[in-house]
N, C-alpha and C positions, 0 to 999 in steps of 0.2 A: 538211797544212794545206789548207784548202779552198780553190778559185781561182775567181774572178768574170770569166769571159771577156766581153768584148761582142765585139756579133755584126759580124765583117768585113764591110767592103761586099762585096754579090754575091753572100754566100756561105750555105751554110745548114748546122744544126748539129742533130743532134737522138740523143735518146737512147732508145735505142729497147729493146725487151725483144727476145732473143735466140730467146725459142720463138714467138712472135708474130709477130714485128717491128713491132709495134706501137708509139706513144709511149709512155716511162713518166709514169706522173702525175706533175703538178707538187707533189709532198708533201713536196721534201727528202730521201725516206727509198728510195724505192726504186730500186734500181739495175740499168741496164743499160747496153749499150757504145754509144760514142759513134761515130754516124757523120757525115757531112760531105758535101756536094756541094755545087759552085759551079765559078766559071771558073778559079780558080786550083788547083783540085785537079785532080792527075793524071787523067787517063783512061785511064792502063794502068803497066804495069812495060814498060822497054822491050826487044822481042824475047823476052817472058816469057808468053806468051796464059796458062799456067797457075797462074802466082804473079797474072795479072792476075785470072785469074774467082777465084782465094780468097779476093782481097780486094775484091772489090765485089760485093753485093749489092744488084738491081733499081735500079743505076749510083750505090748510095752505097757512099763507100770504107769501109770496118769498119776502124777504127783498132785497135781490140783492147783500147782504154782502156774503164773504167770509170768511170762518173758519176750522179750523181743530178740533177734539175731543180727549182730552186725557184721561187716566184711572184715575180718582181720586181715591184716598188711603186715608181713613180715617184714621187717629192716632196720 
């Protein structure tokens, strides 16, 4: 079932393509994993430097989930 997040204060969310790392387009259909950075995300695994650099990439954390991006329309 699909999930309509809005967006936490502070924080940012984006889906990004895995060979790129680029955004995926806003088309509903294409899918790549969801990463996250803001103040309330961790900044490491603790006493773990190497489970820490698996999961972040250029300081967003790689959640490992999968998502698509659609246009939201205010009104």
């Amino acid at each position: 079932m699909p999930m309509v997040l809005p967006r936490p204060l502070g924080q940012h969310l984006y889906v990004k393509d895995l060979d790129t790392m680029a955004s995926v387009p806003r088309d509903g259909k294409t899918m790549g994993e969801i990463f996250l950075r803001g103040s309330s995300i961790m900044k490491g695994y603790f006493k773990d430097p190497e489970a820490t650099s698996k999961a972040f990439r250029n300081g967003w954390f790689a959640t490992g989930d999968v998502g698509v991006v659609h246009t939201y329309l205010h009104g």
